[in-house]
N, C-alpha and C positions, 0 to 999 in steps of 0.2 A: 418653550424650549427646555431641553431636559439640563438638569444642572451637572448630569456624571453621567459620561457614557461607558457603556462596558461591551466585552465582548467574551468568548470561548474558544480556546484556543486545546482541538482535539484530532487525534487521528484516525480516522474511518474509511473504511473501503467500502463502493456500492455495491450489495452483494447481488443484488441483480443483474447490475451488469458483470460482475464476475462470471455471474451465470452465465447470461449470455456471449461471453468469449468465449465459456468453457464449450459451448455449445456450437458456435461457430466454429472452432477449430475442430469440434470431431465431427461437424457436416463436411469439411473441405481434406481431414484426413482421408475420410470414407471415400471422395472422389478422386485423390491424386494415384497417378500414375506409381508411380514410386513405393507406396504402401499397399499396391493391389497384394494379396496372397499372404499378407501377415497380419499376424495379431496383434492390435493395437489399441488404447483404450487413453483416455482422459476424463476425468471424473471430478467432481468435488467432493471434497469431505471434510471435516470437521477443524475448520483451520487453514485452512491450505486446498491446494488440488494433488491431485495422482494420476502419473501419466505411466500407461507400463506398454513395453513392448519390446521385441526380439533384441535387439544392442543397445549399445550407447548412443550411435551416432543417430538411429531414429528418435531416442528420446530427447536430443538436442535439438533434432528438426522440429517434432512436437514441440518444444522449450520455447522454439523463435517466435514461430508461429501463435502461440499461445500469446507472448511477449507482443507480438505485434498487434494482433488482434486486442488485447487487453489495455493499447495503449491509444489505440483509435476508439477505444469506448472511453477514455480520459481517467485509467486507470494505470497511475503514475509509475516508473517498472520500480522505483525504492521501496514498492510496497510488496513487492517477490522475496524471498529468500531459498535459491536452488538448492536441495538439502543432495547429499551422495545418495551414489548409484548402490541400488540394493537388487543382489542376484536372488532371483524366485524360483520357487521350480518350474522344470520345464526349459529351462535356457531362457528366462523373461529376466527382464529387468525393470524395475520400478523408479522411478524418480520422481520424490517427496518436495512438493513447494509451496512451504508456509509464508502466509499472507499477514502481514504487518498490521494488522485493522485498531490498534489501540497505543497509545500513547505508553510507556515502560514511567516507572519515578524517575528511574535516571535522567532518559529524557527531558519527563518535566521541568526537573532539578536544573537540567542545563539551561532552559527555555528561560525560567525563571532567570537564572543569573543574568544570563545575555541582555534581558529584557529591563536588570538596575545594571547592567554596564553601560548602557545606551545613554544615563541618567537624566531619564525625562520626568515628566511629571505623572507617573503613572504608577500602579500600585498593583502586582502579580501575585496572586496566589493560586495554590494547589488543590483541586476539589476535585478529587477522585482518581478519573483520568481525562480531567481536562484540564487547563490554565484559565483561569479567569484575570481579565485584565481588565482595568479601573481608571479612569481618568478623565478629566474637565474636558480636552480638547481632542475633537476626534483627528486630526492630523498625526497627534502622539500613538494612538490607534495604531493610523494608516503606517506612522515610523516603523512600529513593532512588526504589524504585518509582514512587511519587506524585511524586517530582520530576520523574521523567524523563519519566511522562504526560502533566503540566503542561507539557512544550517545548514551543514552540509553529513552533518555528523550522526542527525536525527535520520534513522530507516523507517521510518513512520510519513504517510500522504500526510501532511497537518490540513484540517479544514476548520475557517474560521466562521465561529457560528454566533447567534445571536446580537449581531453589531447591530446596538442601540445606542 
Protein backbone atom coordinates (compact mmCIF):
# COMPACT_ATOMS: atom_id res chain seq x y z
CA UNK A 1 0.00 0.00 0.00
CA UNK A 2 1.18 3.38 -0.98
CA UNK A 3 2.23 5.52 1.94
CA UNK A 4 1.01 9.23 0.06
CA UNK A 5 -1.50 9.61 -2.17
CA UNK A 6 -1.79 12.39 -4.60
CA UNK A 7 -3.75 13.53 -7.10
CA UNK A 8 -4.10 16.79 -9.99
CA UNK A 9 -6.39 18.92 -9.92
CA UNK A 10 -6.75 20.90 -13.63
CA UNK A 11 -9.13 22.29 -16.19
CA UNK A 12 -9.67 20.80 -19.61
CA UNK A 13 -12.14 20.59 -22.23
CA UNK A 14 -12.34 17.40 -24.67
CA UNK A 15 -11.70 18.94 -27.73
CA UNK A 16 -12.98 16.30 -29.73
CA UNK A 17 -15.99 16.24 -28.43
CA UNK A 18 -16.17 20.01 -28.80
CA UNK A 19 -15.69 19.07 -32.12
CA UNK A 20 -18.18 16.98 -32.53
CA UNK A 21 -20.94 19.55 -31.02
CA UNK A 22 -19.54 21.94 -33.11
CA UNK A 23 -20.39 19.50 -35.83
CA UNK A 24 -23.57 18.30 -34.72
CA UNK A 25 -25.18 21.59 -34.60
CA UNK A 26 -24.18 22.77 -38.01
CA UNK A 27 -25.68 19.16 -39.41
CA UNK A 28 -29.06 20.09 -37.60
CA UNK A 29 -28.60 24.03 -38.61
CA UNK A 30 -28.46 22.89 -42.24
CA UNK A 31 -31.73 20.92 -41.81
CA UNK A 32 -34.03 23.22 -39.73
CA UNK A 33 -36.80 24.82 -41.18
CA UNK A 34 -36.18 28.18 -39.79
CA UNK A 35 -32.69 28.72 -41.11
CA UNK A 36 -33.72 27.45 -44.70
CA UNK A 37 -32.46 30.60 -47.17
CA UNK A 38 -29.88 32.18 -44.79
CA UNK A 39 -26.44 32.22 -44.20
CA UNK A 40 -25.34 30.66 -41.33
CA UNK A 41 -22.03 29.14 -40.14
CA UNK A 42 -20.39 27.67 -36.64
CA UNK A 43 -16.99 26.85 -36.76
CA UNK A 44 -14.06 26.21 -34.39
CA UNK A 45 -11.12 28.37 -33.95
CA UNK A 46 -8.46 28.81 -31.95
CA UNK A 47 -9.90 29.12 -28.36
CA UNK A 48 -13.23 29.17 -28.65
CA UNK A 49 -15.88 28.60 -31.53
CA UNK A 50 -17.53 31.35 -34.20
CA UNK A 51 -21.04 31.33 -35.02
CA UNK A 52 -22.08 34.19 -37.71
CA UNK A 53 -25.15 34.66 -39.24
CA UNK A 54 -28.02 37.21 -40.41
CA UNK A 55 -29.14 38.71 -36.52
CA UNK A 56 -28.89 38.26 -33.22
CA UNK A 57 -31.67 36.34 -32.46
CA UNK A 58 -30.30 33.38 -35.03
CA UNK A 59 -27.16 33.57 -33.37
CA UNK A 60 -28.78 32.87 -29.94
CA UNK A 61 -30.71 29.95 -31.38
CA UNK A 62 -27.19 28.82 -32.75
CA UNK A 63 -25.91 29.67 -28.98
CA UNK A 64 -28.65 27.14 -27.40
CA UNK A 65 -28.23 24.56 -29.54
CA UNK A 66 -24.63 24.57 -29.42
CA UNK A 67 -25.04 24.78 -25.51
CA UNK A 68 -27.18 21.79 -25.54
CA UNK A 69 -25.51 19.71 -27.75
CA UNK A 70 -22.13 20.39 -25.98
CA UNK A 71 -23.77 19.46 -22.88
CA UNK A 72 -24.92 15.94 -23.82
CA UNK A 73 -21.41 15.18 -24.97
CA UNK A 74 -20.60 16.02 -20.89
CA UNK A 75 -19.14 19.31 -21.72
CA UNK A 76 -20.05 21.40 -18.75
CA UNK A 77 -21.80 24.97 -20.13
CA UNK A 78 -19.08 26.89 -17.22
CA UNK A 79 -16.74 26.07 -19.79
CA UNK A 80 -18.53 28.86 -22.48
CA UNK A 81 -17.84 32.36 -22.17
CA UNK A 82 -20.58 34.24 -24.93
CA UNK A 83 -18.29 37.19 -25.92
CA UNK A 84 -20.60 40.31 -27.79
CA UNK A 85 -22.25 40.56 -30.98
CA UNK A 86 -19.84 41.77 -33.64
CA UNK A 87 -21.56 43.50 -36.80
CA UNK A 88 -19.63 42.18 -40.17
CA UNK A 89 -20.18 43.23 -43.50
CA UNK A 90 -22.86 42.28 -45.29
CA UNK A 91 -25.49 42.73 -42.49
CA UNK A 92 -23.81 39.36 -40.72
CA UNK A 93 -23.22 39.09 -37.34
CA UNK A 94 -20.57 37.19 -35.44
CA UNK A 95 -20.68 35.84 -31.92
CA UNK A 96 -17.20 34.91 -30.40
CA UNK A 97 -17.25 31.94 -27.64
CA UNK A 98 -14.26 31.39 -25.76
CA UNK A 99 -13.70 28.02 -24.23
CA UNK A 100 -12.34 27.96 -20.58
CA UNK A 101 -9.93 24.74 -21.18
CA UNK A 102 -7.06 25.72 -18.40
CA UNK A 103 -6.94 26.57 -15.09
CA UNK A 104 -6.03 30.87 -14.55
CA UNK A 105 -3.41 31.31 -11.08
CA UNK A 106 -6.07 33.11 -9.66
CA UNK A 107 -8.10 30.13 -9.85
CA UNK A 108 -5.52 27.98 -8.48
CA UNK A 109 -4.69 30.48 -5.73
CA UNK A 110 -8.33 30.19 -4.78
CA UNK A 111 -8.41 26.31 -4.99
CA UNK A 112 -5.31 26.28 -2.88
CA UNK A 113 -6.78 28.28 -0.17
CA UNK A 114 -10.17 26.53 0.10
CA UNK A 115 -8.22 23.36 0.13
CA UNK A 116 -6.03 24.65 3.88
CA UNK A 117 -9.48 26.09 4.92
CA UNK A 118 -10.90 22.76 5.00
CA UNK A 119 -7.92 21.96 7.43
CA UNK A 120 -7.25 18.44 6.60
CA UNK A 121 -4.17 16.61 6.52
CA UNK A 122 -3.26 17.45 3.06
CA UNK A 123 -0.75 19.48 1.44
CA UNK A 124 -1.70 21.83 -2.10
CA UNK A 125 0.46 23.11 -4.40
CA UNK A 126 0.74 24.99 -7.62
CA UNK A 127 2.51 23.30 -10.79
CA UNK A 128 1.91 24.99 -13.63
CA UNK A 129 -1.65 24.82 -14.36
CA UNK A 130 -2.68 22.33 -12.30
CA UNK A 131 -3.08 21.74 -8.23
CA UNK A 132 -1.36 18.93 -6.98
CA UNK A 133 -2.74 17.61 -3.88
CA UNK A 134 -0.82 15.36 -1.31
CA UNK A 135 -1.82 13.31 1.41
CA UNK A 136 -1.87 9.92 3.69
CA UNK A 137 -5.60 9.33 3.46
CA UNK A 138 -7.49 9.06 0.41
CA UNK A 139 -10.85 10.17 2.03
CA UNK A 140 -9.04 13.70 2.57
CA UNK A 141 -8.65 13.37 -1.36
CA UNK A 142 -12.20 12.48 -1.84
CA UNK A 143 -13.15 15.81 0.93
CA UNK A 144 -11.21 18.14 -1.55
CA UNK A 145 -12.71 16.67 -4.54
CA UNK A 146 -16.28 17.65 -3.33
CA UNK A 147 -14.89 20.97 -2.34
CA UNK A 148 -13.45 21.99 -5.21
CA UNK A 149 -16.82 20.75 -7.37
CA UNK A 150 -18.82 22.89 -4.95
CA UNK A 151 -16.62 26.31 -6.30
CA UNK A 152 -18.62 28.09 -7.70
CA UNK A 153 -16.53 30.97 -8.41
CA UNK A 154 -14.03 28.94 -10.65
CA UNK A 155 -15.34 29.18 -14.81
CA UNK A 156 -13.04 26.38 -15.43
CA UNK A 157 -14.52 22.22 -16.12
CA UNK A 158 -11.98 21.11 -13.01
CA UNK A 159 -10.83 17.42 -13.98
CA UNK A 160 -9.35 15.37 -11.48
CA UNK A 161 -6.40 13.41 -12.71
CA UNK A 162 -3.90 11.14 -11.60
CA UNK A 163 -5.55 9.70 -8.11
CA UNK A 164 -2.98 7.56 -6.70
Amino acid sequence: MAKEHSMDISGKVDKQELKNAVYQVDKEISTRYDFKGIEKDIKEVDGGVLITTDSENKCDVIYDIFVSKAVKREIPTKAFNKGDYETIGGGKVKLPITVNDSLSSEDSKKIVSEIKALKLKVTASIQGETVRVKGKNIDDLQAVMAMARSLEEINTPLVFENFK
